[in-house]
C-alpha positions in Angstrom: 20.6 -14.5 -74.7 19.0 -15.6 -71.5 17.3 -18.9 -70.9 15.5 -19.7 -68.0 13.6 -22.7 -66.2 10.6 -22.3 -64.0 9.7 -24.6 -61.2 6.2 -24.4 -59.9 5.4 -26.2 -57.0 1.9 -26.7 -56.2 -0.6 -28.7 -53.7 -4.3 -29.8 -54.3 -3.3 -31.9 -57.5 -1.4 -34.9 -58.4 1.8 -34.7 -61.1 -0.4 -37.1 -63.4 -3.4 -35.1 -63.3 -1.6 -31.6 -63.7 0.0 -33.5 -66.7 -3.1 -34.1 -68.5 -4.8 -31.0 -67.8 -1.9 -29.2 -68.7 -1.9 -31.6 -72.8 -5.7 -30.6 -72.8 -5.6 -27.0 -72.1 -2.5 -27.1 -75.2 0.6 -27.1 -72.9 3.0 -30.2 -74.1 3.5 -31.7 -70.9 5.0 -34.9 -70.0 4.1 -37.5 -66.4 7.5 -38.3 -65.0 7.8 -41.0 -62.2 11.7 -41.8 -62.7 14.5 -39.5 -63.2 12.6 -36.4 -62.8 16.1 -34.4 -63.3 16.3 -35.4 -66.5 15.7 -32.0 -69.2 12.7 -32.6 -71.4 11.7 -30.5 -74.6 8.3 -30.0 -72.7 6.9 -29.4 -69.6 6.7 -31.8 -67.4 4.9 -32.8 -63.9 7.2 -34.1 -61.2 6.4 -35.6 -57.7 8.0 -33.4 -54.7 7.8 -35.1 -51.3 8.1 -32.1 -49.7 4.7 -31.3 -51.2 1.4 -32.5 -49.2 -0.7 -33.8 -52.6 1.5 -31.9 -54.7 3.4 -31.9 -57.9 6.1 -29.8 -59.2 5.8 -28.5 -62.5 9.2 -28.0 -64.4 9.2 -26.3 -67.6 11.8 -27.2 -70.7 14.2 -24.4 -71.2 12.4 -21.1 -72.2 13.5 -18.2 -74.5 12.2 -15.2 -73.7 10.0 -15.2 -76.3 8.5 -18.4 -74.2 7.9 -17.0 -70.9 4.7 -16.5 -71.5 3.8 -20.0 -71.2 3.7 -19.5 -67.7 0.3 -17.4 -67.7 -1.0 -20.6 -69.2 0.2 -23.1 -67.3 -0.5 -21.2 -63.8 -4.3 -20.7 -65.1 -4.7 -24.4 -65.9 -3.5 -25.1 -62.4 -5.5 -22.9 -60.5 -8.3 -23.2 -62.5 -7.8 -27.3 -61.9 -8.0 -26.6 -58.3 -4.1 -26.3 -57.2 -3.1 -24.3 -54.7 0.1 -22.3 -53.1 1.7 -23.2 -49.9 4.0 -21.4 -47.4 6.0 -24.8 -47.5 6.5 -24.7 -51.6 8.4 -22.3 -53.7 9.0 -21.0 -57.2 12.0 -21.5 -58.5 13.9 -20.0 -61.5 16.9 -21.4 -63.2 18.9 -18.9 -65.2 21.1 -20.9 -68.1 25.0 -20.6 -67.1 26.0 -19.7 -70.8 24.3 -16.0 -70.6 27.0 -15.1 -68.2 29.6 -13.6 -70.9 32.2 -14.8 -68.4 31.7 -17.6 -65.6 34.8 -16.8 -63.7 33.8 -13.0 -63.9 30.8 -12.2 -64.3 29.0 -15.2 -62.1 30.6 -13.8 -58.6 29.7 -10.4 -59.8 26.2 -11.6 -59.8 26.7 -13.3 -56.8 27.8 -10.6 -54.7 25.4 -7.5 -55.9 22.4 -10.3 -55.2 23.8 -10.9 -51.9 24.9 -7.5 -51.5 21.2 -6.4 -52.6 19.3 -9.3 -51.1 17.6 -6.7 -48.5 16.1 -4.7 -51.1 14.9 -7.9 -53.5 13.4 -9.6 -50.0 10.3 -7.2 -50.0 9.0 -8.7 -53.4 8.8 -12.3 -51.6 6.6 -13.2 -48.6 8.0 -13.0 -44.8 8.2 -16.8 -44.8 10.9 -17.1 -48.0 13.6 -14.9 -45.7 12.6 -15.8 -41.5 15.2 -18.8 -41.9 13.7 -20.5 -44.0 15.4 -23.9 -44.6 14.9 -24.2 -48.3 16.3 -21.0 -49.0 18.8 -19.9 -46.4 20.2 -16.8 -46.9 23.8 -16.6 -47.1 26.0 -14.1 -44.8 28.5 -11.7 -46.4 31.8 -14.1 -45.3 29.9 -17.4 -47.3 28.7 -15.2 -50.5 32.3 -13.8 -50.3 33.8 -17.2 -50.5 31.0 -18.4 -53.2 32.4 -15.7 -55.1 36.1 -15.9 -55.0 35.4 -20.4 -55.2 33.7 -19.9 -58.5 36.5 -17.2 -59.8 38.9 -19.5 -59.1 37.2 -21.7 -61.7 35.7 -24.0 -59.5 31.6 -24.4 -60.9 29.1 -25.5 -58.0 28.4 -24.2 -54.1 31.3 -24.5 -51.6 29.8 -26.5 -49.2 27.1 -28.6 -52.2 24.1 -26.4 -50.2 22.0 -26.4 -52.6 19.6 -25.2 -50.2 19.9 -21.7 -50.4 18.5 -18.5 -51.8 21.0 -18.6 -54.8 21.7 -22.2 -55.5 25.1 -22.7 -57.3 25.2 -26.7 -56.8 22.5 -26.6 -60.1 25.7 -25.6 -62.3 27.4 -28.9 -62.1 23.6 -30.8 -61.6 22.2 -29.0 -65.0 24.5 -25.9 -66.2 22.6 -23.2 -64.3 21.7 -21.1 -61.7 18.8 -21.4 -59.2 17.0 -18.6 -57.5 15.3 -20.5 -55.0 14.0 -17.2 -52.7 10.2 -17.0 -54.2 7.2 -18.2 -52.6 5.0 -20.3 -54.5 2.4 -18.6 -57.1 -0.3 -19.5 -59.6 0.0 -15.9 -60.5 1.9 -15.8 -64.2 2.3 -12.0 -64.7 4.2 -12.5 -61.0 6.2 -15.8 -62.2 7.6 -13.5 -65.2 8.2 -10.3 -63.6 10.5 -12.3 -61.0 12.1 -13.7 -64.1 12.9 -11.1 -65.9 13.7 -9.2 -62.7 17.0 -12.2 -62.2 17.8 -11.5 -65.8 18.6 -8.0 -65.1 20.6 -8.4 -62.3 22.3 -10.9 -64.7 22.3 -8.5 -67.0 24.2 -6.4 -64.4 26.6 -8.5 -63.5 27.7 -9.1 -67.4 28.2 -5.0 -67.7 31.0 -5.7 -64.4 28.8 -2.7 -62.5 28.9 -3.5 -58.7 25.8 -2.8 -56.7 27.8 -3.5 -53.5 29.6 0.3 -54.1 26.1 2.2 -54.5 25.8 4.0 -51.4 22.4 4.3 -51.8 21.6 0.7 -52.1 23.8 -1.3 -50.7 24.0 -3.1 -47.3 27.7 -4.0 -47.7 29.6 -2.0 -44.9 33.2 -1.4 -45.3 34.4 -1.6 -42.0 30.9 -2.7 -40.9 28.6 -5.5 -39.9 27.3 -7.5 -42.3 23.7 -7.5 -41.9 22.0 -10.7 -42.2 18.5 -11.6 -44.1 17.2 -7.9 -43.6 13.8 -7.0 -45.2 14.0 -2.9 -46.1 11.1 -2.0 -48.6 13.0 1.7 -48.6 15.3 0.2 -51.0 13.4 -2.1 -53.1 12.4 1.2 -55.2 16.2 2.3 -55.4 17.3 -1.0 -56.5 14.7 -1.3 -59.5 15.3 2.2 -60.5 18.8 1.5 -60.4 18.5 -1.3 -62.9 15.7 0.5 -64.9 18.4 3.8 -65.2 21.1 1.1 -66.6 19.0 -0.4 -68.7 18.5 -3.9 -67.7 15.3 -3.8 -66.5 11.5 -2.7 -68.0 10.6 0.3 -66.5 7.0 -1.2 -66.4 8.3 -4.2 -65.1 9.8 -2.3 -62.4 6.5 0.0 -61.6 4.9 -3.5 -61.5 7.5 -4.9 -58.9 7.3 -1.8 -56.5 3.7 -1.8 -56.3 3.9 -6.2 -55.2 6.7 -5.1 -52.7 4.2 -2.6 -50.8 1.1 -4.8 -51.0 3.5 -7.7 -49.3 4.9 -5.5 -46.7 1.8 -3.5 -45.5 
C-alpha cells in the first residue's frame, strides 16, 4: 500500500494561525517552531522562509483512505484568507516501502517519470518547468545516473540536489520520495488527483513496464537528443490512457487530469 505526504505551501497566513484554524475547523494540527522535519501523527504548520507571510502545511503520513483530508484542510486555508504563489509549491512524498523493490523498481520509476516528464509538465503551470530553481528538471544523462546510483543500492540523489523535480535526497532525510514539480494549490480535488496520479506511475514502475519503450509516449530517443524540460499537451492524454489501460490509474481520475492540462495550456 501507498502512503503519501502532502506539503502545502501557502502565503497570506502565519504557521500559528493556520494551526488553530486548522484544530477549530476539526483538522488535528500541531504549531511547530523547532525541528519542523520531525514526523508528527497530525498535521502540522511549519515556517518556510522562502514564503512571504507564509506557512507550510505538512500533513502526517496518509493512507489512502486519508487523502481526503486535503479538501479540508485546503478549504480552511482559503477560506482563512491564504493564498497560492508562483514562488511556492505542493509537494508530495510517496513512502519508500511501496516500492516492491528499491533497487528495481525505484529507477524504473525514475526513468519512465523522467522519460515521461513532457507529457506530466502540462498538468503544472509554465512556471514549475521554465528553470525553475526549486524543481529543476533533470536531463536524460543525470536521471540515467540517478537510476543506475540507486540500483546499485546506494539510497539518496547523486549529487544531495534535493532541489529537483523528483527529489531522492528525502529517502535518507525521511524514507521517501518527493515530487516537488506542482505549483501551489488550495484546490483539494487538484492536491489528490496529482497524488494518486504519482501512485500510478508507482504503481507502474512496481509491474517493471517501461514507458521509456512506448513509441507513442516517450521522449527517450535511441540514438537521439535528449530533450530537455519540454511541455507537449499531445501526450498528456496518451500517457494517462496508458496508465488507465494498465490499470493503475482511475479512468475518472484521468478524464479529470486531461481536462486541468488543456485549461493550463490554452
Amino acid at each position: 500500500m501507498t502512503t503519501f505526504g502532502m506539503e502545502f505551501e501557502v502565503e497570506g497566513i502565519r504557521p500559528r494561525i493556520a494551526s488553530n484554524l486548522l484544530n477549530e475547523g476539526g483538522i488535528a494540527c500541531d504549531y511547530i517552531d523547532s525541528d519542523i522535519h520531525e514526523t508528527h501523527d497530525c498535521w502540522k504548520a511549519v515556517h518556510d522562509g522562502s514564503l512571504n507571510n507564509g506557512a507550510e502545511i505538512v500533513s502526517p503520513i496518509l493512507s489512502p483512505s486519508r487523502l481526503n483530508e486535503a479538501h479540508k484542510v485546503a478549504r480552511i486555508l482559503k477560506d482563512a484568507g491564504a493564498r497560492t504563489s508562483t514562488t511556492a509549491g505542493f509537494h508530495i512524498h510517496l513512502g519508500a516501502r511501496a516500492f516492491d523493490n528499491v533497487t528495481e523498481s525505484l529507477p524504473r520509476f525514475v526513468l519512465n517519470y523522467y522519460g515521461v516528464h513532457h507529457a506530466i509538465a502540462p498538468l503544472v503551470a509554465p512556471s514549475r518547468t521554465n528553470g525553475n530553481r526549486y524543481c529543476r528538471i533533470l536531463g536524460r544523462d543525470e536521471a540515467e545516473r540517478q537510476a543506475e546510483y540507486i540500483a546499485n543500492g546506494n539510497l539518496g540523489a547523486v549529487n544531495g540536489d534535493r532541489y529537483t523535480s523528483l527529489n531522492l535526497d528525502a529517502l535518507e532525510r525521511h524514507g521517501t520520495v518527493e515530487v516537488r514539480l506542482h505549483q501551489s494549490t488550495l484546490n483539494g480535488v487538484k492536491a489528490i488527483a496529482w497524488a494518486k496520479l504519482m501512485d500510478a506511475l508507482l504503481k507502474t514502475a512496481n509491474r517493471g513496464i517501461d514507458l521509456t519503450m512506448d513509441e507513442a509516449l516517450s521522449a527517450w530517443k535511441p540514438f537521439g537528443e535528449w530533450r530537455r524540460a519540454p511541455r507537449s499537451l499531445e501526450h498528456t492524454p496518451i500517457l494517462l490512457d496508458t496508465l488507465v489501460n494498465i490499470g493503475t490509474l482511475e479512468s475518472s481520475i484521468a478524464d479529470w487530469l486531461k481536462v486541468r492540462a488543456k485549461v493550463l495550456n490554452k
